[in-house]
N, C-alpha and C positions, 0 to 999 in steps of 0.2 A: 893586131890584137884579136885572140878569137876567142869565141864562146867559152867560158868556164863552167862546167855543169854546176856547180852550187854555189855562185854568182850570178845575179838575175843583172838582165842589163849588164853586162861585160863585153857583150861587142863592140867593135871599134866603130858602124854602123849605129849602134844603137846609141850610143851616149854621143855621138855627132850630132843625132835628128835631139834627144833632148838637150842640147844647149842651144840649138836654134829655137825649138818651141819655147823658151823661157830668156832670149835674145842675147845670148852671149857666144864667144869663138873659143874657151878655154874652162877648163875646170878650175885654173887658176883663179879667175873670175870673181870667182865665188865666196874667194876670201880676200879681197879688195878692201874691206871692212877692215881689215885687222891693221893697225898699223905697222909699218917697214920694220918702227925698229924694236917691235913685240914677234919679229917673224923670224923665224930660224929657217937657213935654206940650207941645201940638200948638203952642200957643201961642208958647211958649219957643223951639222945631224952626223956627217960620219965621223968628222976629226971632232968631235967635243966640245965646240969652239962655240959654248953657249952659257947664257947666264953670264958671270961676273968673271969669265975665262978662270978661274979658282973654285976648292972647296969654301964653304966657308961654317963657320962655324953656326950653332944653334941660336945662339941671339942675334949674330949677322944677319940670318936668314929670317929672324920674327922682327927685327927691326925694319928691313924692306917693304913685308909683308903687312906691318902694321901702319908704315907710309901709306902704300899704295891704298890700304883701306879705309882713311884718313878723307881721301876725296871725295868716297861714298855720302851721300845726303840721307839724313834719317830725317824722317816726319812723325811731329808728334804732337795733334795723333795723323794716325795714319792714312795713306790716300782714302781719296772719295770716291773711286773707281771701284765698278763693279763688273759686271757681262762675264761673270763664270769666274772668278777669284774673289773674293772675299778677305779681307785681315777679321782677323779673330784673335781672342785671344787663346795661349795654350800654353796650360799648365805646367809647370815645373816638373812633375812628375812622370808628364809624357813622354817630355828630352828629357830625365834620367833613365828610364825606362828605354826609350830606346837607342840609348849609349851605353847601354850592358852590351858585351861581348857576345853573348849567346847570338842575340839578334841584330848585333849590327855587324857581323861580320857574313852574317850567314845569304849567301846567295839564294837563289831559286831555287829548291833543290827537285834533282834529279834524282837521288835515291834518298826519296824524301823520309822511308819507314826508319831509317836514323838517327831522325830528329824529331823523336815523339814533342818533345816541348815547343819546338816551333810548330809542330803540324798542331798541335793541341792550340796553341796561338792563334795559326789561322781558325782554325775551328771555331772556334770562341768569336771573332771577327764576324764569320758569317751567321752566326746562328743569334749576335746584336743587329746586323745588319737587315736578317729577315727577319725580327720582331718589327724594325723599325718601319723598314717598306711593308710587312703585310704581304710578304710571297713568301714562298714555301723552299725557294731553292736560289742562292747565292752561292757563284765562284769568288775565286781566291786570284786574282780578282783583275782587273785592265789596265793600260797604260794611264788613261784620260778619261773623263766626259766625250770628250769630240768620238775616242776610238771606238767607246764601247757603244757609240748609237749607228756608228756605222756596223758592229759588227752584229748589233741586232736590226738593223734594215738587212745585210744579206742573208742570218739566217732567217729572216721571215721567209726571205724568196726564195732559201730553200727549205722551209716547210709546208710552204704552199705552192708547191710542187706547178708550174705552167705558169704562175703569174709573174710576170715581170714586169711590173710597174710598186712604186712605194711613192706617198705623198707625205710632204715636209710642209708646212707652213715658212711664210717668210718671216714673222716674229719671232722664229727659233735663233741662238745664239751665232749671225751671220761666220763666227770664227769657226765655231761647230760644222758648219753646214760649207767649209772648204776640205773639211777631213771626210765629209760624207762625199763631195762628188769626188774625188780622191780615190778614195777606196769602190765607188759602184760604177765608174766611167768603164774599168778595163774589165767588168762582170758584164756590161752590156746591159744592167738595170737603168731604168726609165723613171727619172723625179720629174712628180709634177709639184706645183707649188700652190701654193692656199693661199689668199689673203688676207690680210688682217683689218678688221675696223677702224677706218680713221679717227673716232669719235673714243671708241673705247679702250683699244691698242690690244685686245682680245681677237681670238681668232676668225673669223669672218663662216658662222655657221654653218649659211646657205650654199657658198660658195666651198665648202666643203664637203656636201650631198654630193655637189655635181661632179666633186672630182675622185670619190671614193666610188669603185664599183667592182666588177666581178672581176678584171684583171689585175685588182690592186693586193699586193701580198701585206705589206705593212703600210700603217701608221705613224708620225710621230707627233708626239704634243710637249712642249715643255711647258711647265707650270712653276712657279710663276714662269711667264716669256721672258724674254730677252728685255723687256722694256720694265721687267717685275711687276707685270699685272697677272696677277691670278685669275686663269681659267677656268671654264667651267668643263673640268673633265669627265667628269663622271656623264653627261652629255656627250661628248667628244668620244668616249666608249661604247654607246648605245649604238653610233651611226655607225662608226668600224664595224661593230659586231656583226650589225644587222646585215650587211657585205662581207662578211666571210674574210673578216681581213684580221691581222693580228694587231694588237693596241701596245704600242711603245708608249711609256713616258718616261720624259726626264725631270728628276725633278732634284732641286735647292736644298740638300737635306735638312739643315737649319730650319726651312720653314715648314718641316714635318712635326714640329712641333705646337704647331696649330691647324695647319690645313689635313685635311684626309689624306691618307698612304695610298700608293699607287694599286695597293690590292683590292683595298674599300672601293675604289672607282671602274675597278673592272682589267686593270694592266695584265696584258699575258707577260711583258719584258718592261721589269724596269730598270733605266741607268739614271745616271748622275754622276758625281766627282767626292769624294772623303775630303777634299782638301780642308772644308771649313772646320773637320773635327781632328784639331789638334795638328794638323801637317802646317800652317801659318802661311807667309808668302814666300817662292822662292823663284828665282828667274828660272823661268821654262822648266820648274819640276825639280824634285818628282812631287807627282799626284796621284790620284786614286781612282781609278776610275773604278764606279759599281755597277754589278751587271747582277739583275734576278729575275727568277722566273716565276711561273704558276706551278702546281704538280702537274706537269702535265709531260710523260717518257716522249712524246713527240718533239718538245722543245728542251727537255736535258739534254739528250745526245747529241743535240746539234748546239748547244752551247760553249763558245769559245772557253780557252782559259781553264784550269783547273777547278773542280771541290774535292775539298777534304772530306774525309767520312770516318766517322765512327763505329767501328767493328771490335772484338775481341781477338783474344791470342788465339794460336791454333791449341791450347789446353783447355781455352774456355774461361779460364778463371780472372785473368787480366782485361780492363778498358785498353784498345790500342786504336791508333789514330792512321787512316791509312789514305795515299793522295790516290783518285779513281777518275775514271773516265776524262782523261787525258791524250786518247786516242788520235785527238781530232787533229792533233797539233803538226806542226811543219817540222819539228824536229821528232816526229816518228815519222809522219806522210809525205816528209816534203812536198813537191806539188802537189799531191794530192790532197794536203789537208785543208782543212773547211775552218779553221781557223790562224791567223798570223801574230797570234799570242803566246808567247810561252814565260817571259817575265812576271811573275805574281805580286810584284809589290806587295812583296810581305812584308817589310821593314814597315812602309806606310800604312799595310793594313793593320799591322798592328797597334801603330800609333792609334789606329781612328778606334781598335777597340778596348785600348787604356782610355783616352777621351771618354766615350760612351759607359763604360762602367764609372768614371767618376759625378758624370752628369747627371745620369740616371733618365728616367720618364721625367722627374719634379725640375730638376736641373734642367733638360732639353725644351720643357715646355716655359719654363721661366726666360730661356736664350735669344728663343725665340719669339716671344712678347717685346722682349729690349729693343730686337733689331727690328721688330713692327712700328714699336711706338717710337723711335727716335727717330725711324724714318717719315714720321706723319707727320712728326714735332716739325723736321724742317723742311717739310711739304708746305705746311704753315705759315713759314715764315719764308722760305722763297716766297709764296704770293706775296708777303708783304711791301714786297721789292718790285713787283712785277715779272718774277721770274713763275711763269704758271706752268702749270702741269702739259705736257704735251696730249697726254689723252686720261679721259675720266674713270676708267675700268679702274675696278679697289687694286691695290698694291702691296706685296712685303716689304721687302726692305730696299728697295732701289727705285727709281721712277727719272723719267726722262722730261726736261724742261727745256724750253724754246728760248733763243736769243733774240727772233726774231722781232724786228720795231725796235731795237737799241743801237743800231747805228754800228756796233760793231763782232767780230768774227769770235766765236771761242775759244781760237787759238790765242787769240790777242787776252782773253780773259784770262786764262789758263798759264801764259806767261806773267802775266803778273798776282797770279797767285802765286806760283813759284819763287816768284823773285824776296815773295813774305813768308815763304818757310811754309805753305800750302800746295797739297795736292789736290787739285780738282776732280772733278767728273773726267768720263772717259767721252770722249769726241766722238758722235754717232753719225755726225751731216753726209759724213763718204761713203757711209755705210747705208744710210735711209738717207738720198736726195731728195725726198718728196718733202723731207722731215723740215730741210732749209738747217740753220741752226743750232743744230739740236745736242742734249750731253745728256748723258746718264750717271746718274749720281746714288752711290749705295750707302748705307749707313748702319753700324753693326753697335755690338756691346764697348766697345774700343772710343766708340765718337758720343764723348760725355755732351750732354746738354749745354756745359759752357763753350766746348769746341763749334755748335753747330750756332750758335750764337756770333761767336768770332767772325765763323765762315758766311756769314749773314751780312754783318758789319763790312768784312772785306766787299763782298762782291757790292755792296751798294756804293761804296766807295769807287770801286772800278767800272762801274756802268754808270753812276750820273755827275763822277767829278772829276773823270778822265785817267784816274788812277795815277 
């Protein structure tokens, strides 16, 4: 098998060495997962000899389908997991909106001056997006969270021309922070890591002087962390700055409705994820990732991803809507380009700007209250149980509480929420061994007061009467 020029990895050599670095003899391997008799082989693929060896008819085929999704488990309300997905609710108007033809058939486009109404769309996207963040320039727009902070750690280091070092704290989103070494291993970029306060679950200050210095290109902070203790960024900005370094944050758009926007704090690039406005939960996507800037021509041109702009016709008389600076991308540069974006999640961006026009400022900052105070309610009421906060730093809407001294695992808790038509917290102890114990547990507009009450009731039942 040899090299394919516009197939990366297509050697017979190369995809050999990566199925040993990730311990397997076959690509077959890889889907081991799937069961035998969900798998169609090659044999089967040519002669047609798939599905129910038949056509079948329109209700045949909704009848199966309506089986198979019969097994699916709904919860109501909905899990208690948090670390970068959120359940929200989204409005009816969202999913009709974007079950119009216009926009849900419509790909990326490529000769995007076509489609004034969807570029008008995005437009509109970015320009609620930078009111909301407090920066001055939003594309159209990333895959993820995870993507768009790795892809603002490389361009830091390439606008800060000779540095190649970027520092991450470890209270950032541990899932996050696999797409970032991911993406900066085969750039040859240099993460160092920050520590966080055992006491506060805040970012560890001092220890962030000493590791920010004249060869560091970027930044990053996410606010709330990983653990939902809100930072003190605007702090966190001063010391970047003062090192010539650029200031990344990510932040929980939700909680932009109470806490300061990443422009108020000093952010030359901020990312985050749309999912909470109006995209819901969906296994592995799609999401939204957001990427903004400062005005600053040094950090547009090297920003991944498209913006839309707004220009007139060549008569003058007409608004027209036109996609710019696009250059950077792999499907004009191929290797050469400085971005591996070209996807825009329009569909979703659009959703998050039907979302955000129905909210408003009064709506966003009301959302955002709910998922503060329900999560404090049952901050409250875990102690009551002896389920205590694992660190003291103020919190939005999610916070991580300890098992430890109850004699048993969280897995063990967590199956027997399940087994009561409950989703728990998401299991942190693998991810922070230091933590022992530990779950992070989010709470939104979705988890009414009597729900978090229930979930109270269960778990003391499951820790002091054996469950």
């Amino acid at each position: 098998m040899s090299t394919h020029p516009w197939i990366p990895n297509s050697s017979h050599e190369t995809v050999k060495k990566m199925l040993e670095t990730i311990g397997i003899s076959s690509v077959e391997q890889l889907f081991k997962d799937i069961p035998p008799e969900a798998r169609i082989s090659q044999e089967k693929w040519m002669s047609l000899e798939i599905g129910k060896g038949r056509m079948l008819s329109e209700l045949e085929a909704k009848r199966i389908i309506e089986e198979k999704l019969s097994k699916n488990k709904i919860f109501n309300p909905p899990p208690y997991m948090g670390g970068g997905v959120y359940p929200h609710y989204v409005p009816p108007l969202v999913k009709y909106i974007l079950s119009r033809g216009e926009f849900l058939t419509a790909y990326t486009p490529y000769q995007a001056e076509i489609s004034q109404g969807l570029m008008q769309a995005i437009f509109e996207y970015q320009s609620l997006m930078a009111e909301l963040l407090q920066m001055e320039v939003v594309n159209a727009s990333m895959y993820d969270w995870a993507s768009a902070i790795a892809e603002a750690l490389l361009m830091s280091v390439r606008v800060k021309k000779g540095r190649r070092k970027v520092v991450v704290p470890y209270n950032v989103n541990p899932f996050h922070f696999k797409v970032i070494e991911t993406y900066l291993w085969p750039q040859g970029v240099r993460i160092e890591r920050v520590r966080y306060d055992r006491e506060k679950g805040s970012i560890d200050i001092e220890d962030l002087k000493s590791k920010v210095d004249s060869e560091t290109a970027g930044v990053y902070l996410q606010y709330p962390n990983f653990f939902g203790v809100i930072e003190n960024a605007k702090t966190v900005g001063e010391i970047v700055r003062e090192k010539g370094a650029l200031y990344i944050t990510g932040v929980y758009p939700v909680s932009l409705g109470l806490l300061k926007a990443p422009g108020e704090v000093g952010a030359d690039i901020a990312v985050g994820d749309g999912q909470p406005f109006g995209l819901g939960l969906n296994y592995g996507g799609p999401y939204l990732g957001i990427f903004a800037v400062r005005y600053d021509q040094n950090l547009i041109r090297q920003m991944p991803g498209r913006i839309i702009g707004l220009t007139t016709t060549q008569e003058g008389g007409q608004r027209a809507f036109a996609m710019i600076l696009q250059a950077r991308e792999q499907h004009i540069k191929r290797e050469k380009a400085t971005s591996n974006i070209c996807t825009n999640e329009a569909l979703a961006a659009i959703g998050v700007a039907v979302y955000l026009s129905l909210l408003g400022k009064t709506g966003l900052r009301k959302l955002a209250e709910l998922n503060y105070y329900r999560a404090h309610y049952a901050a409250s009421r875990f102690s009551e149980i002896g389920l205590n906060r694992v660190f003291s730093g103020e919190f939005f809407n999610e916070f991580a509480v300890s098992l430890n001294g109850f004699g048993k695992t969280y897995r063990e808790v967590h199956k027997k929420l399940l087994d009561r038509g409950v989703h728990g917290g998401l299991y942190i102890g693998h991810l922070y061994p230091e933590l022992g114990e530990a779950s992070l547990w989010a709470f939104t507009e979705l988890h009414f007061k009597t729900d978090i009450d229930k979930l109270v009731d269960l778990l003391k039942e499951i820790l002091t009467g054996g469950g």
